[in-house]
C-alpha positions as CSV (number, residue, x, y, z in Angstrom):
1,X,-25.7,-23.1,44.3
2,X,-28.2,-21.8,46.9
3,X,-27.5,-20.6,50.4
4,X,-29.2,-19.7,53.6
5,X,-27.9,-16.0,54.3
6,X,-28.8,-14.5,57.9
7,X,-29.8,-10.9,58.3
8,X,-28.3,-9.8,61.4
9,X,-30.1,-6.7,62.0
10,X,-33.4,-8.9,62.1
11,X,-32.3,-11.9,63.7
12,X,-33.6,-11.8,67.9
13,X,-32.4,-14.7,69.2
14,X,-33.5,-14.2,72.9
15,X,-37.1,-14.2,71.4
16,X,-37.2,-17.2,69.7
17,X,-36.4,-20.6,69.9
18,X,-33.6,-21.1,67.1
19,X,-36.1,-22.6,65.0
20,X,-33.3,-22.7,62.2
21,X,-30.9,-24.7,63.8
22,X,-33.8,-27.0,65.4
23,X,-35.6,-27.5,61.7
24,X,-32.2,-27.8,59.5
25,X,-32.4,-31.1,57.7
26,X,-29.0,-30.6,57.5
27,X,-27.8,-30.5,61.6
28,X,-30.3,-32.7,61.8
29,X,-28.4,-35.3,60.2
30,X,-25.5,-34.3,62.7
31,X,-23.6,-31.6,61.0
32,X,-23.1,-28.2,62.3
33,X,-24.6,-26.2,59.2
34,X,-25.9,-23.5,61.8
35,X,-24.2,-22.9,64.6
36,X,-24.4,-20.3,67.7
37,X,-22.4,-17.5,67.5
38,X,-20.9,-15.6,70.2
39,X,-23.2,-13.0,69.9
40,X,-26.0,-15.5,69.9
41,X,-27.2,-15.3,66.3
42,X,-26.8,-18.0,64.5
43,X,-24.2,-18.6,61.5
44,X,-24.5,-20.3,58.8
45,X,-22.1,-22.5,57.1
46,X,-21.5,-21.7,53.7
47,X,-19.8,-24.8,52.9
48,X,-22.6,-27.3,54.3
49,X,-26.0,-25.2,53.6
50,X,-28.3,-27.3,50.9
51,X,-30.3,-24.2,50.4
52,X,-33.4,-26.3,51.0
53,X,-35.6,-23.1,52.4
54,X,-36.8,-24.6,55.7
55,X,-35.4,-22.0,57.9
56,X,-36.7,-19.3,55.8
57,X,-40.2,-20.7,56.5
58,X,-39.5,-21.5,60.1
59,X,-37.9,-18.2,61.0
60,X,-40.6,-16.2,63.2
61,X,-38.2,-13.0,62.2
62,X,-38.3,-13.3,58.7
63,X,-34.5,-13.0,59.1
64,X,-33.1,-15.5,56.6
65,X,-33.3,-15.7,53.1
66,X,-32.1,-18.3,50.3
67,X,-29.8,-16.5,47.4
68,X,-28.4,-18.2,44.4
69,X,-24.6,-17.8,44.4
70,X,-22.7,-18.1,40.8
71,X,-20.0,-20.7,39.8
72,X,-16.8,-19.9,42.2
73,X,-14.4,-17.9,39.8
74,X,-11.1,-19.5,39.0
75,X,-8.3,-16.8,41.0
76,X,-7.6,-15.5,44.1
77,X,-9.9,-13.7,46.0
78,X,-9.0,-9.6,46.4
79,X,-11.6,-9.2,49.6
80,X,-14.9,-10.9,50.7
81,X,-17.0,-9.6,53.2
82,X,-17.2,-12.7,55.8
83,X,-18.7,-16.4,55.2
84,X,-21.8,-16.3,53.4
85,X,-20.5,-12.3,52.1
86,X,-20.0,-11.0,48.7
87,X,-16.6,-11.9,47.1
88,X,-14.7,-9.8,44.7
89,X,-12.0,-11.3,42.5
90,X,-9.4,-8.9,41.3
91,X,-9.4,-5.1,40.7
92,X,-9.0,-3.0,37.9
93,X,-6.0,-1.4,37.3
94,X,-6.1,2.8,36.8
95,X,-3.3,4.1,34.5
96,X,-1.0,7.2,36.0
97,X,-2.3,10.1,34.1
98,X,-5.3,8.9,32.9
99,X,-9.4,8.6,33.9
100,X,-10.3,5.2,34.8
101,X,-14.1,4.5,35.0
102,X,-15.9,1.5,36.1
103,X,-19.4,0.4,34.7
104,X,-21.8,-2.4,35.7
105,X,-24.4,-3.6,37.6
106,X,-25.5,-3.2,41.1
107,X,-23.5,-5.3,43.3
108,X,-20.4,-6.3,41.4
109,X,-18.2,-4.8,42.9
110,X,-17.7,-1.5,41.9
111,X,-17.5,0.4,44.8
112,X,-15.8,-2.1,47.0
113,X,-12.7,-2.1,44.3
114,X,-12.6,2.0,44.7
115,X,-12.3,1.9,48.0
116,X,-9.4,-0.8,48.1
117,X,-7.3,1.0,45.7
118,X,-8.4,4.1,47.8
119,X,-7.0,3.0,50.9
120,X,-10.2,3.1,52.3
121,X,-10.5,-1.0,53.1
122,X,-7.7,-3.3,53.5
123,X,-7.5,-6.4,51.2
124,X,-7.6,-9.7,52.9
């Protein structure tokens, strides 16, 4: 599955014309894929994004991007970090007296599982 995924610290809203939301096939067709926030950047529905690209191209900002998510994982989610945000599914499980290390790539999940058996985020 491919999604449209916003970069917020690029996004400028009051210098453009919201040339995603105005090219989306998608809201085009009537459904509210991109939507204005409150902050007046523009969010972007998980859910309803086809991942065609166009906003990508029609960004002046080069503030969007498409990404590939992989197949949904069958459990509960332990945390995500907001629509459209990285989602980690359970957590490893250290043993009292004993060193517990975690390997893998980049983005998995690593560091986001330390710091929820930390303390140092809250599980949602």
């Amino acid at each position: 599955m491919r999604i449209a995924i916003l970069k917020r610290d690029r996004c400028q809203p009051r210098k453009c014309q919201y040339e995603c939301i105005k090219y989306c096939p998608m809201v085009r067709t009537g459904a509210e894929t991109i939507v204005i926030g409150e902050d007046g950047k523009p969010i972007i529905s998980e859910a309803l994004c086809e991942g065609c690209g166009i906003c990508v191209k029609k960004c002046p900002f080069e503030a969007i991007s498409i990404i590939g998510l992989p197949d949904k994982l069958t459990g509960e989610e332990t945390h995500r970090y907001g629509e459209n945000g990285f989602v980690l599914y359970g957590l490893p499980i250290p043993k009292p007296g004993k060193v517990t290390g975690l390997l893998g790539e980049n983005g998995t999940g690593k560091s986001t599982a330390i710091k929820i058996l930390s303390g140092l985020l809250v599980r949602v």
